[in-house]
PyMOL Python script that loads the backbone (N, CA, C, O; Angstrom):
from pymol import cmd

cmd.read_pdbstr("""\
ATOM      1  N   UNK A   1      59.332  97.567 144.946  1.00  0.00           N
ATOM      2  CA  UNK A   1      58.893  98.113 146.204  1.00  0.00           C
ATOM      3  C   UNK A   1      57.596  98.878 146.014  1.00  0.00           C
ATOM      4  O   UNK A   1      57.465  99.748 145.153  1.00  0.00           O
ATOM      5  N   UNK A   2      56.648  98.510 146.855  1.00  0.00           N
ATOM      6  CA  UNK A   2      55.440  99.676 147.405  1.00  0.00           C
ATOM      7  C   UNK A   2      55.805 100.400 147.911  1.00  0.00           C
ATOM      8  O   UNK A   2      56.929 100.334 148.408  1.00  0.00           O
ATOM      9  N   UNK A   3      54.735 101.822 148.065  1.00  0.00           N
ATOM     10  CA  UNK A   3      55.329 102.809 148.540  1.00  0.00           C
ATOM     11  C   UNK A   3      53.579 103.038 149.348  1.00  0.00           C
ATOM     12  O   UNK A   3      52.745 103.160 148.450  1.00  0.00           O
ATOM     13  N   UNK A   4      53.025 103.100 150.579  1.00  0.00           N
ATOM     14  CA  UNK A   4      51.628 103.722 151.053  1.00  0.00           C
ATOM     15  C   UNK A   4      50.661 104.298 150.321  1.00  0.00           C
ATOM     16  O   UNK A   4      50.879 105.349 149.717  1.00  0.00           O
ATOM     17  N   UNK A   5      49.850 103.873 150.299  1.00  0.00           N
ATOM     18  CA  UNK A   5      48.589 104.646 149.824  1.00  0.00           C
ATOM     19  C   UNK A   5      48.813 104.715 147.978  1.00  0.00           C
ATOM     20  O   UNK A   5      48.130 105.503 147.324  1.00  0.00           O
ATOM     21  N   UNK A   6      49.809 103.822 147.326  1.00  0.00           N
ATOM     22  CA  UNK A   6      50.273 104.252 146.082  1.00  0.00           C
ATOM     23  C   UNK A   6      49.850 102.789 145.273  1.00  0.00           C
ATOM     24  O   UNK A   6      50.848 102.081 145.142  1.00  0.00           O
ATOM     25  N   UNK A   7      48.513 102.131 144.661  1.00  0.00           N
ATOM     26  CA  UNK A   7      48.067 101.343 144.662  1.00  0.00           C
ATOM     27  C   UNK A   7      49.058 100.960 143.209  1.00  0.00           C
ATOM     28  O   UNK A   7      49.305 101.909 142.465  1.00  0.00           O
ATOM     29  N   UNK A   8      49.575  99.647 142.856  1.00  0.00           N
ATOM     30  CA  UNK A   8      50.553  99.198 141.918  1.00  0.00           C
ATOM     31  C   UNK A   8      50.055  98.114 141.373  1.00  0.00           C
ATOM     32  O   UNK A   8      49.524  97.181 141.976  1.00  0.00           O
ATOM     33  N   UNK A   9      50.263  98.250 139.917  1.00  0.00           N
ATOM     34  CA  UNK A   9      49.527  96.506 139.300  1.00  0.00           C
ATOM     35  C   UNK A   9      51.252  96.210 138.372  1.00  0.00           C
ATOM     36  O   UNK A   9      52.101  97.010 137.979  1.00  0.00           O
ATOM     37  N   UNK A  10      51.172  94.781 138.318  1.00  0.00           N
ATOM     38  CA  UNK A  10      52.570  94.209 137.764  1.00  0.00           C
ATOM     39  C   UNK A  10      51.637  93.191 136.652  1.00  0.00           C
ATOM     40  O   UNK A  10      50.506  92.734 136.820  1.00  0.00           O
ATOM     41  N   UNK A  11      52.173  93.101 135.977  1.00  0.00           N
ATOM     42  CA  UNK A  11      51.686  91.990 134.851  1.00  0.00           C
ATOM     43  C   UNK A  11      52.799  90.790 134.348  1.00  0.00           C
ATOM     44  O   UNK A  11      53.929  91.020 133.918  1.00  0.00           O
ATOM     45  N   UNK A  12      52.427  90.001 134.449  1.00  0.00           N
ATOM     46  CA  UNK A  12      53.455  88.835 133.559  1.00  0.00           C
ATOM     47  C   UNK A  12      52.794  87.627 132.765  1.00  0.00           C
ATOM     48  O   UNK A  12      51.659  87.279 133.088  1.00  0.00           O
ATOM     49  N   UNK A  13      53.521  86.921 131.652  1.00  0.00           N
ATOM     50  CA  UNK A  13      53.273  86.753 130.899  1.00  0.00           C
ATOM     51  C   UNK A  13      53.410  84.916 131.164  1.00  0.00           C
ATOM     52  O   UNK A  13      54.578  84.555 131.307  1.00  0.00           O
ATOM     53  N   UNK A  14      52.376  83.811 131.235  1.00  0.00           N
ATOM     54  CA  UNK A  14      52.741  82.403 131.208  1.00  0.00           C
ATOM     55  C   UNK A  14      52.381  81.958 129.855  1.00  0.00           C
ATOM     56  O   UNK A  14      51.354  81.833 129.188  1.00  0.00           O
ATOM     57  N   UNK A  15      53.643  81.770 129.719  1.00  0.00           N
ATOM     58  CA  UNK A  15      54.060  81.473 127.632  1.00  0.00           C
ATOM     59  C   UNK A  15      53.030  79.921 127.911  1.00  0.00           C
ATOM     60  O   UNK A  15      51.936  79.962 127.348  1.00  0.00           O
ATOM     61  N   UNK A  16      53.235  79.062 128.448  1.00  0.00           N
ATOM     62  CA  UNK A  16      53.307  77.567 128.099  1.00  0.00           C
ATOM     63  C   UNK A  16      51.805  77.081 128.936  1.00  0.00           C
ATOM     64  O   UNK A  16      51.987  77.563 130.054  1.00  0.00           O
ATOM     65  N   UNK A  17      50.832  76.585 128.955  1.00  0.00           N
ATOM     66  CA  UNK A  17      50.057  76.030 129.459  1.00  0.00           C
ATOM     67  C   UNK A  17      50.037  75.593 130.746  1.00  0.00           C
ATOM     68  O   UNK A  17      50.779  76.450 131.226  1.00  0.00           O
ATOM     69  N   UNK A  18      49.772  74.973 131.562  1.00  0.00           N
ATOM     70  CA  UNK A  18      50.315  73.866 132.912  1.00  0.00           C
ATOM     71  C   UNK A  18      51.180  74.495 133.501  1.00  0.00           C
ATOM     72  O   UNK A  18      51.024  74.264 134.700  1.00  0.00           O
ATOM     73  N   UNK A  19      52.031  75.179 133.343  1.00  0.00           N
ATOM     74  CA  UNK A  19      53.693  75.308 133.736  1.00  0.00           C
ATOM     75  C   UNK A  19      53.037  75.602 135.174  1.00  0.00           C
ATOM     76  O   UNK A  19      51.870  75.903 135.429  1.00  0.00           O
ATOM     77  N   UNK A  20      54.497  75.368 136.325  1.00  0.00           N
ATOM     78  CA  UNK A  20      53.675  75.626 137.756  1.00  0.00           C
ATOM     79  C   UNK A  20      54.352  76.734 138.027  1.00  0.00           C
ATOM     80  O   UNK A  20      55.436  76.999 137.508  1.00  0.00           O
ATOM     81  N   UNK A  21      53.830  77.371 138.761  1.00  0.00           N
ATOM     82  CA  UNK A  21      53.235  78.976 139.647  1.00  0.00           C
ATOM     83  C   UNK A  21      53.272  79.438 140.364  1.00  0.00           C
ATOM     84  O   UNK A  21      52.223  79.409 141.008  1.00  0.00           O
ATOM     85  N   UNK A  22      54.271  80.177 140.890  1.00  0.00           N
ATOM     86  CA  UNK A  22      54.547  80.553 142.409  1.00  0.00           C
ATOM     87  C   UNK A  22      54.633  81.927 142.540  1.00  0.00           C
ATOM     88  O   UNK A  22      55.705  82.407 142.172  1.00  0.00           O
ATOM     89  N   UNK A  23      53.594  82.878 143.067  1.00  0.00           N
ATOM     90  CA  UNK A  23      54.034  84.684 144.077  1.00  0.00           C
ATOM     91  C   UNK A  23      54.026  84.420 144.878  1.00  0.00           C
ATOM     92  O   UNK A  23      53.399  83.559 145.497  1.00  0.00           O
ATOM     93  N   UNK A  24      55.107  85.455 145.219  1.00  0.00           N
ATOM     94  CA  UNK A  24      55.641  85.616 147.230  1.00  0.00           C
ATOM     95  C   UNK A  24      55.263  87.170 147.402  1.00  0.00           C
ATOM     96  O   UNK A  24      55.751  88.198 146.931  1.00  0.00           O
ATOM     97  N   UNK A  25      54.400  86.963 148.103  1.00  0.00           N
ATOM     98  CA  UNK A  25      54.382  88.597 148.148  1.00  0.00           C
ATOM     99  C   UNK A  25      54.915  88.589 150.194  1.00  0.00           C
ATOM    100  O   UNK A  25      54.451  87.775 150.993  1.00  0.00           O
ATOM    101  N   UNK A  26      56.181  89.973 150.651  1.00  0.00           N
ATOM    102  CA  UNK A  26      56.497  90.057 151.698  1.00  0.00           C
ATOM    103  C   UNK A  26      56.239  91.556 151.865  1.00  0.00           C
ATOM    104  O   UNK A  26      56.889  92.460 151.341  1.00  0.00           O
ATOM    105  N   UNK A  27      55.126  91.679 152.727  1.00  0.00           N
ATOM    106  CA  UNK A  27      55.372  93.557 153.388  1.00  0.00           C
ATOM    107  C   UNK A  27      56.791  93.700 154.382  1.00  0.00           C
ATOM    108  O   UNK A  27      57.497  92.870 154.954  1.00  0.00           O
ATOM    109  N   UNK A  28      56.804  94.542 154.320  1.00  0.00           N
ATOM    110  CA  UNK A  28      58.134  95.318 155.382  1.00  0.00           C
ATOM    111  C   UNK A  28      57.273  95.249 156.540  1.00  0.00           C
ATOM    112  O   UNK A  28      56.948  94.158 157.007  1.00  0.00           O
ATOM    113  N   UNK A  29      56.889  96.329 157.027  1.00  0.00           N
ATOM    114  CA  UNK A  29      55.853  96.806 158.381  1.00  0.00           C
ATOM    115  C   UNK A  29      54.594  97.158 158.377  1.00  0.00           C
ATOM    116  O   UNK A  29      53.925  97.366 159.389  1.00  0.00           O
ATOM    117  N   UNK A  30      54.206  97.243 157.207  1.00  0.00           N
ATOM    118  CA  UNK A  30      53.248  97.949 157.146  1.00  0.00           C
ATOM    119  C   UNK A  30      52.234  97.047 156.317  1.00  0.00           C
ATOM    120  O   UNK A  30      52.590  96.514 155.266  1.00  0.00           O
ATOM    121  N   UNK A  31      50.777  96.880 156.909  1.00  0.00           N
ATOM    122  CA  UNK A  31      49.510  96.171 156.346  1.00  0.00           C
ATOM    123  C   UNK A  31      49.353  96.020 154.817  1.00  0.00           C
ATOM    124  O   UNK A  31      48.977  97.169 154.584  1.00  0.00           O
ATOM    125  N   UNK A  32      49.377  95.374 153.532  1.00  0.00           N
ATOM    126  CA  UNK A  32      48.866  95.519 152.502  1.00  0.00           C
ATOM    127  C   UNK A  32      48.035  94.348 151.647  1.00  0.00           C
ATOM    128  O   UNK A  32      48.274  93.142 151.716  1.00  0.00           O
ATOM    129  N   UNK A  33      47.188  94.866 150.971  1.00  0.00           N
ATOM    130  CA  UNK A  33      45.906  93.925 150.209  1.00  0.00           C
ATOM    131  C   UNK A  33      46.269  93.841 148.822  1.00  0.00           C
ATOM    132  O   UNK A  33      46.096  94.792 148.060  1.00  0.00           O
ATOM    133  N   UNK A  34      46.828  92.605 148.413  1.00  0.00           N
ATOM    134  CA  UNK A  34      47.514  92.301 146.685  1.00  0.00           C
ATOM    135  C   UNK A  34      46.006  90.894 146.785  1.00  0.00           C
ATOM    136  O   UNK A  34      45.252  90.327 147.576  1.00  0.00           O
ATOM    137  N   UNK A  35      46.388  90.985 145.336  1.00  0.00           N
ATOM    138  CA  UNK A  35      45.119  90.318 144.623  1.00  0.00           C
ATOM    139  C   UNK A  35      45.797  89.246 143.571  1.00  0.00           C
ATOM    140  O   UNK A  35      46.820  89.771 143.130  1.00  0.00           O
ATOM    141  N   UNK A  36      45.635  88.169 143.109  1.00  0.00           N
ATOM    142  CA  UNK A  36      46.536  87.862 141.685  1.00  0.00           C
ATOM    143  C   UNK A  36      45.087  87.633 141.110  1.00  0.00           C
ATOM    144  O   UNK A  36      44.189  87.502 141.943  1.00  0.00           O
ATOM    145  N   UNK A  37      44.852  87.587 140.128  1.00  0.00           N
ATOM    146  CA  UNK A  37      44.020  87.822 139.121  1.00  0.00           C
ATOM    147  C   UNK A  37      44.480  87.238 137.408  1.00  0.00           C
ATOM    148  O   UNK A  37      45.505  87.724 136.929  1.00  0.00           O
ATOM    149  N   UNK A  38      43.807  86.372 136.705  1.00  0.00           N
ATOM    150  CA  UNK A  38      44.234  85.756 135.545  1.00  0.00           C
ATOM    151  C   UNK A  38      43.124  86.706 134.348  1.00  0.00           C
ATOM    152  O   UNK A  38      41.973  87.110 134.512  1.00  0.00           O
ATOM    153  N   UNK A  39      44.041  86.819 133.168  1.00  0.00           N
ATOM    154  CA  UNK A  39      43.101  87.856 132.528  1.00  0.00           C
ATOM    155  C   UNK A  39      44.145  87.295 131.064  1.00  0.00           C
ATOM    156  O   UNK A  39      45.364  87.259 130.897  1.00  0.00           O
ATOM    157  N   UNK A  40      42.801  86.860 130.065  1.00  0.00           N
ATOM    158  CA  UNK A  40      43.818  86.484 128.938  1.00  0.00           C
ATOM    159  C   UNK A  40      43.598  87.497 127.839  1.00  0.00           C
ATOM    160  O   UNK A  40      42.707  88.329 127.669  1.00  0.00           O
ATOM    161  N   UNK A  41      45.036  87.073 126.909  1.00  0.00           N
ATOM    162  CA  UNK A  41      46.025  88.472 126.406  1.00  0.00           C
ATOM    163  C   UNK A  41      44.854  88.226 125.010  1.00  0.00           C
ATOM    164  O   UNK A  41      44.862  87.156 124.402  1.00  0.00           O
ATOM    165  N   UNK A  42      43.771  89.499 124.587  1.00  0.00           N
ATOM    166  CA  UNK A  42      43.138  88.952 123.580  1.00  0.00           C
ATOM    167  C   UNK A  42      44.018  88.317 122.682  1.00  0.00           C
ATOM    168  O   UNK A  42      45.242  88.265 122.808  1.00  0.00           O
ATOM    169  N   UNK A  43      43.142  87.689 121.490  1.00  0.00           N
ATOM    170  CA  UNK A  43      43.933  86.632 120.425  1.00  0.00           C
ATOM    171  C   UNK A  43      44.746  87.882 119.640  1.00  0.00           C
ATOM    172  O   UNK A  43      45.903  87.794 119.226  1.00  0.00           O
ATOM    173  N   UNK A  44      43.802  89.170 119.518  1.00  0.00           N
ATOM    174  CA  UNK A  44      44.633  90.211 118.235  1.00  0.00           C
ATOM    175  C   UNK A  44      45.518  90.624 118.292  1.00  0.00           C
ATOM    176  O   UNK A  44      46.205  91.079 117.378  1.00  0.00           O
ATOM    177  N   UNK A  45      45.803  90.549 119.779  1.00  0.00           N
ATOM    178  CA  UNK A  45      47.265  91.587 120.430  1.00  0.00           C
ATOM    179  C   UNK A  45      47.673  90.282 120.829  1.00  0.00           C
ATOM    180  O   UNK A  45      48.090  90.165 121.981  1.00  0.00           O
ATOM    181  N   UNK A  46      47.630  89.221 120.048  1.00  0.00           N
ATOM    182  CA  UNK A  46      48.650  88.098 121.022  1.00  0.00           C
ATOM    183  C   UNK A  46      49.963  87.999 120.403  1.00  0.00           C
ATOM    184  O   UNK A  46      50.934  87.545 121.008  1.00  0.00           O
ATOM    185  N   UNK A  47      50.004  88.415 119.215  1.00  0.00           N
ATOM    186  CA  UNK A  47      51.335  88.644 118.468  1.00  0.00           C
ATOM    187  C   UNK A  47      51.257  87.078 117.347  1.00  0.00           C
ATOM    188  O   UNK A  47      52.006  86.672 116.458  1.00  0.00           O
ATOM    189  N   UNK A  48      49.784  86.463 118.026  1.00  0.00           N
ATOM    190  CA  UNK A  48      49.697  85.265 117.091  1.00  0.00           C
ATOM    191  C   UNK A  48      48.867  85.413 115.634  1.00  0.00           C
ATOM    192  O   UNK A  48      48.134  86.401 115.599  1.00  0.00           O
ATOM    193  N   UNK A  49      48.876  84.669 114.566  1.00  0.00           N
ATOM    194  CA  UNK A  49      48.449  85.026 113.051  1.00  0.00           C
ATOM    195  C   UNK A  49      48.821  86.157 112.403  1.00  0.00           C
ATOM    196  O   UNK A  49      49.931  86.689 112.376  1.00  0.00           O
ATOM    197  N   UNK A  50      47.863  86.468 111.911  1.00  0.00           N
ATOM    198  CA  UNK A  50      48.271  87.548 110.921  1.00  0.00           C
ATOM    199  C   UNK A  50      48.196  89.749 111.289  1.00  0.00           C
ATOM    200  O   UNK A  50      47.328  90.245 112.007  1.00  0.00           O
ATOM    201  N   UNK A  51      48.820  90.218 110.890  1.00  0.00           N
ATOM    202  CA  UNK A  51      48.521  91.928 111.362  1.00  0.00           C
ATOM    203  C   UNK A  51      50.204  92.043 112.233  1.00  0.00           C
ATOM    204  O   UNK A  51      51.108  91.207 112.235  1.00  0.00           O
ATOM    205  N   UNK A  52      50.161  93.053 112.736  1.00  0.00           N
ATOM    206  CA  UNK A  52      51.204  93.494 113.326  1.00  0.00           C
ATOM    207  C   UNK A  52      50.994  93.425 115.075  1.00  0.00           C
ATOM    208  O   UNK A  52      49.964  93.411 115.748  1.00  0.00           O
ATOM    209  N   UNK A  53      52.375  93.391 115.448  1.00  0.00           N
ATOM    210  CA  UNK A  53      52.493  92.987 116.560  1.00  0.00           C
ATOM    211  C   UNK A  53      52.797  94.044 117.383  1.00  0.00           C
ATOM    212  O   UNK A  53      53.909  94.571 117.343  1.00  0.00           O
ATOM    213  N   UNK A  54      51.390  94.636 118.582  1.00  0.00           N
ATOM    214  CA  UNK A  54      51.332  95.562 119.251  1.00  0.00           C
ATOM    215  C   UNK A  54      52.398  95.788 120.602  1.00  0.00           C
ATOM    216  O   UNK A  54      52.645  94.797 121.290  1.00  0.00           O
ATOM    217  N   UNK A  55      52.910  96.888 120.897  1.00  0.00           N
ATOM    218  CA  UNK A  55      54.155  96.920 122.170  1.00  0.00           C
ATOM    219  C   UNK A  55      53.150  96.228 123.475  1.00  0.00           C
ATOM    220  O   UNK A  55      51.976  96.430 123.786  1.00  0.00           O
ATOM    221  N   UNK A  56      53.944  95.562 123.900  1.00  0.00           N
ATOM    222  CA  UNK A  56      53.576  95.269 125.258  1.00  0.00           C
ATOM    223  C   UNK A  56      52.340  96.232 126.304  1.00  0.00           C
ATOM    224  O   UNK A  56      51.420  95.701 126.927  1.00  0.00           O
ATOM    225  N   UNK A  57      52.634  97.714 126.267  1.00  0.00           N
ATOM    226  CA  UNK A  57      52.433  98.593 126.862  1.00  0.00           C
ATOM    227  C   UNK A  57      50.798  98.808 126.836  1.00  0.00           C
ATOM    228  O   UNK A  57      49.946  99.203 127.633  1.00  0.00           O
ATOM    229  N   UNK A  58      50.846  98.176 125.037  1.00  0.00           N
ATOM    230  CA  UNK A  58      49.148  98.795 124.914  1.00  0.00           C
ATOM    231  C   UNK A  58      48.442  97.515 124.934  1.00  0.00           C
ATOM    232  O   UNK A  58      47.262  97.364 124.620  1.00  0.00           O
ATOM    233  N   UNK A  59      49.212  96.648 125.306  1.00  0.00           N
ATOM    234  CA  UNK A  59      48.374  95.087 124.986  1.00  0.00           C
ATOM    235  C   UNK A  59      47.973  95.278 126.898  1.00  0.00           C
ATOM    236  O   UNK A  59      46.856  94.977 127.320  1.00  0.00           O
ATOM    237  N   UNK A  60      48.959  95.746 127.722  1.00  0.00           N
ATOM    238  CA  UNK A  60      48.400  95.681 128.999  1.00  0.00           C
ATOM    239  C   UNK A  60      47.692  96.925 129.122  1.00  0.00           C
ATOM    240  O   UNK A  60      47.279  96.967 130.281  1.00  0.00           O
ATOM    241  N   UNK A  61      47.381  97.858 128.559  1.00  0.00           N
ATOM    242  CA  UNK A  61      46.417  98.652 128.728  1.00  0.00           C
ATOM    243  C   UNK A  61      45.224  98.217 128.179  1.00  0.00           C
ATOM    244  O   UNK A  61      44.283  98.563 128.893  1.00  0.00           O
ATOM    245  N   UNK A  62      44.865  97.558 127.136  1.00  0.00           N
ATOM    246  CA  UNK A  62      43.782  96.772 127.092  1.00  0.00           C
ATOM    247  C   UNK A  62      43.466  95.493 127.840  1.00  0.00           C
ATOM    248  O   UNK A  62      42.414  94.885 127.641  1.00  0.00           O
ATOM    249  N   UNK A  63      44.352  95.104 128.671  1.00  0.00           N
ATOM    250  CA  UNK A  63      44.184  94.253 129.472  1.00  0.00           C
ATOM    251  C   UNK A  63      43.203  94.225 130.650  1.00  0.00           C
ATOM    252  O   UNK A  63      42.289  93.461 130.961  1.00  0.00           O
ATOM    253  N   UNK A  64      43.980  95.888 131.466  1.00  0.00           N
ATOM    254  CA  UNK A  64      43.049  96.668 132.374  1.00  0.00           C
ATOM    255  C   UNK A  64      41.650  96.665 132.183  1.00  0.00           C
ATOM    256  O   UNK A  64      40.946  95.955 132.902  1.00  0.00           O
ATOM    257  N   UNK A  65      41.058  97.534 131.102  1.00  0.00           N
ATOM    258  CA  UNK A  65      39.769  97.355 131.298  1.00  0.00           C
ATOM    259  C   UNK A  65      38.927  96.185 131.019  1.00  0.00           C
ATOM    260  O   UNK A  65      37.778  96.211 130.578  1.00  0.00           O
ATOM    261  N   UNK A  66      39.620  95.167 131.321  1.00  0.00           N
ATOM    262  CA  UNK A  66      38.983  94.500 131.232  1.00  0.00           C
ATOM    263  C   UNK A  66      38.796  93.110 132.747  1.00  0.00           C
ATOM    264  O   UNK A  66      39.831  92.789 133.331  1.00  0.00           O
ATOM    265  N   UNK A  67      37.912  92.687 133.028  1.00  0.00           N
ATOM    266  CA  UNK A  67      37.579  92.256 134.354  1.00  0.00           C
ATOM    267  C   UNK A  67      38.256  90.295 134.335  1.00  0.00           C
ATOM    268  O   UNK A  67      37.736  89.289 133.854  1.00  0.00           O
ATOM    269  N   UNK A  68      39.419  90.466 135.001  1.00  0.00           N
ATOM    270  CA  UNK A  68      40.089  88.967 134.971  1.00  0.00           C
ATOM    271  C   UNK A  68      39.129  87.901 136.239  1.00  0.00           C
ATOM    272  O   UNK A  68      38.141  88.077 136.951  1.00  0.00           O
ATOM    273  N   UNK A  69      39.736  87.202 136.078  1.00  0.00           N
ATOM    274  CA  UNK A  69      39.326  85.517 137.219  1.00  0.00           C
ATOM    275  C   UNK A  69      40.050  85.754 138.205  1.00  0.00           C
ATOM    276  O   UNK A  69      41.257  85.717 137.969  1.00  0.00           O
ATOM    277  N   UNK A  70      39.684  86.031 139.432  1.00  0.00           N
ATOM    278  CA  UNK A  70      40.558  86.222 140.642  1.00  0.00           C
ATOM    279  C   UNK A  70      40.820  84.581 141.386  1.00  0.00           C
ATOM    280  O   UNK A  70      40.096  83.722 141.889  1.00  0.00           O
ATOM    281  N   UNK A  71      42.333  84.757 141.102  1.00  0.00           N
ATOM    282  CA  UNK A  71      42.711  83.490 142.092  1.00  0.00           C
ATOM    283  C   UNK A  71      42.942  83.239 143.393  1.00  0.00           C
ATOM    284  O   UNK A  71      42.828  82.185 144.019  1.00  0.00           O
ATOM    285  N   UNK A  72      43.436  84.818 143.900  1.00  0.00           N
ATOM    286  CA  UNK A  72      43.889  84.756 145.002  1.00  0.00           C
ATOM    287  C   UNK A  72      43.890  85.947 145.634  1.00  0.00           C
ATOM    288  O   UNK A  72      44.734  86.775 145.292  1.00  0.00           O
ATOM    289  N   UNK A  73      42.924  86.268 146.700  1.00  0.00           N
ATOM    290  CA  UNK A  73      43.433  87.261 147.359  1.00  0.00           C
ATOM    291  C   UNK A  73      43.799  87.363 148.862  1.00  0.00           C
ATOM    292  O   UNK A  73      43.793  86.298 149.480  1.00  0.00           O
ATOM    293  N   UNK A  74      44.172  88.692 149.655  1.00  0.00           N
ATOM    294  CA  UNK A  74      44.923  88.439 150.884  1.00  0.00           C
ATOM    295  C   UNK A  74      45.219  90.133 151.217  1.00  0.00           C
ATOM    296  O   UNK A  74      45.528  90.934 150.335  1.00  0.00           O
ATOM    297  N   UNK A  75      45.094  90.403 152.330  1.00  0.00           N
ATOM    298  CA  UNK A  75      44.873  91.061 153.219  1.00  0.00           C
ATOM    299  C   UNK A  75      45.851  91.516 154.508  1.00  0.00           C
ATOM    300  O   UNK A  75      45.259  91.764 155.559  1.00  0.00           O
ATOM    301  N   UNK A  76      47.325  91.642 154.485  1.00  0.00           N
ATOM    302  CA  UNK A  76      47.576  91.700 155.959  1.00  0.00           C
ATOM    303  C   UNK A  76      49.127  92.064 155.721  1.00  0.00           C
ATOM    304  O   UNK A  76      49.571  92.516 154.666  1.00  0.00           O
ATOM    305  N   UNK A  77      49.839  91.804 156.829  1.00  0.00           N
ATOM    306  CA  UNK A  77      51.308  92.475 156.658  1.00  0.00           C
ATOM    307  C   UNK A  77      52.039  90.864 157.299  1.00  0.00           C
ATOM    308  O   UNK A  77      52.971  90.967 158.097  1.00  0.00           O
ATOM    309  N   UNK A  78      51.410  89.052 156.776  1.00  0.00           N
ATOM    310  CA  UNK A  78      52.748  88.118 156.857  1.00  0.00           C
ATOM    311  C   UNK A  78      52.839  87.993 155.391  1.00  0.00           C
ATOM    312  O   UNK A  78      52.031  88.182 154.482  1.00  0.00           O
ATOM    313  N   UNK A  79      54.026  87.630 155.438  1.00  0.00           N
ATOM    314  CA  UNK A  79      54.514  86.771 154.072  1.00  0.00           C
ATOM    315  C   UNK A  79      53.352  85.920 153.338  1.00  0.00           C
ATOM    316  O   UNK A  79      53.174  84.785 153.778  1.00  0.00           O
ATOM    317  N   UNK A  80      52.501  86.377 152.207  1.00  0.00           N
ATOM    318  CA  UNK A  80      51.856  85.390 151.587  1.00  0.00           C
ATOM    319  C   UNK A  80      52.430  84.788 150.567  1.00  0.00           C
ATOM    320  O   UNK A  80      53.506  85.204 150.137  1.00  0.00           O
ATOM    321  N   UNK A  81      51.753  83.637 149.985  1.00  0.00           N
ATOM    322  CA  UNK A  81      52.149  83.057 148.848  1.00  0.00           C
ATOM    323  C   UNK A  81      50.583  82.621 147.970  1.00  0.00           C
ATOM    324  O   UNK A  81      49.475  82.392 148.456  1.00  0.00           O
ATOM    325  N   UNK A  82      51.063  82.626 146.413  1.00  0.00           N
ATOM    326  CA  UNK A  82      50.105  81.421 145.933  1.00  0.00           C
ATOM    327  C   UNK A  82      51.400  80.756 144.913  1.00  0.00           C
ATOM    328  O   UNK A  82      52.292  81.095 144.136  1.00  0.00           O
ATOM    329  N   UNK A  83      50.792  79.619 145.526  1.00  0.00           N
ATOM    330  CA  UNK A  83      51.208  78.464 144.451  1.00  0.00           C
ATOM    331  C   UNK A  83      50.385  77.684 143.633  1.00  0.00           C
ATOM    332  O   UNK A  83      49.369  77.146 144.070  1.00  0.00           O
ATOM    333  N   UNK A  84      50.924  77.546 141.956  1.00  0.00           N
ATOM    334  CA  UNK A  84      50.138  75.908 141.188  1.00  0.00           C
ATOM    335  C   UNK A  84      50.818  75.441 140.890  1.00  0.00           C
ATOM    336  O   UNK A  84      51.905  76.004 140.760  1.00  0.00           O
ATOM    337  N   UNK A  85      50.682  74.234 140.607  1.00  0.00           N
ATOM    338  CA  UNK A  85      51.437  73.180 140.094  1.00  0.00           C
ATOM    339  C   UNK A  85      50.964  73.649 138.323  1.00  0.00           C
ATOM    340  O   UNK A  85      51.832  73.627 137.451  1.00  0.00           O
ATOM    341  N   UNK A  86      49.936  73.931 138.093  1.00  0.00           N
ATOM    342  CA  UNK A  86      49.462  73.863 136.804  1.00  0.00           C
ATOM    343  C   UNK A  86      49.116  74.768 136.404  1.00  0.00           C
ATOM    344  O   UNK A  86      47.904  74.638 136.235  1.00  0.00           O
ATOM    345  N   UNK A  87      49.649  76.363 135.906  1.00  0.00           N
ATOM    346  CA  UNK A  87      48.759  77.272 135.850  1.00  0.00           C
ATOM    347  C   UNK A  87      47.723  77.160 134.728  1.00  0.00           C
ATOM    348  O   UNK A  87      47.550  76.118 134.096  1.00  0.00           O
ATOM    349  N   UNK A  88      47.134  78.142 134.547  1.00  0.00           N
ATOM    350  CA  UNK A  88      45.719  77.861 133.204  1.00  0.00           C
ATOM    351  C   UNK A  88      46.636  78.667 132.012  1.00  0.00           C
ATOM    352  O   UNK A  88      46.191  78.795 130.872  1.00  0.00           O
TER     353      UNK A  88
END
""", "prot")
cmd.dss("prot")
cmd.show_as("cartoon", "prot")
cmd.util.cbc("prot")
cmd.orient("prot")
């Protein structure tokens, strides 16, 4: 749940290449502006090769500053969606 004026980012993780892609985003009553945005997990913190494998927490805090590919954005209080068949 959102809560007004209380701006929220969610992160998730597409393990597999192609796989297809679906957000539902539904407001209650009230107007809101969500964005989806693709932003890849650097190679060092990918938990892939060699070094140790960083918590989740700080791999998405380095995620943040950094500027992703916007796929989709939207503006309003109906039910949006994005869908792929293929994500990247």
């Amino acid at each position: 749940y959102l809560f007004r004026d209380t701006p929220k980012r969610y992160f998730f993780v597409v393990e597999e290449d192609n796989t297809p892609l679906s957000v539902t985003v539904t407001p209650c009553d009230a107007p809101l502006e969500w964005k989806l945005s693709l932003q890849e997990l650097p190679e060092d913190t990918s938990g892939e090769g060699s070094g140790d494998l960083e918590p989740l927490e700080q791999q998405k805090q380095q995620i943040i500053n950094e500027e992703g590919t916007e796929l989709f954005s939207y503006k309003g209080n109906d039910v949006e969606y994005f869908i792929s068949s293929s994500s990247p």
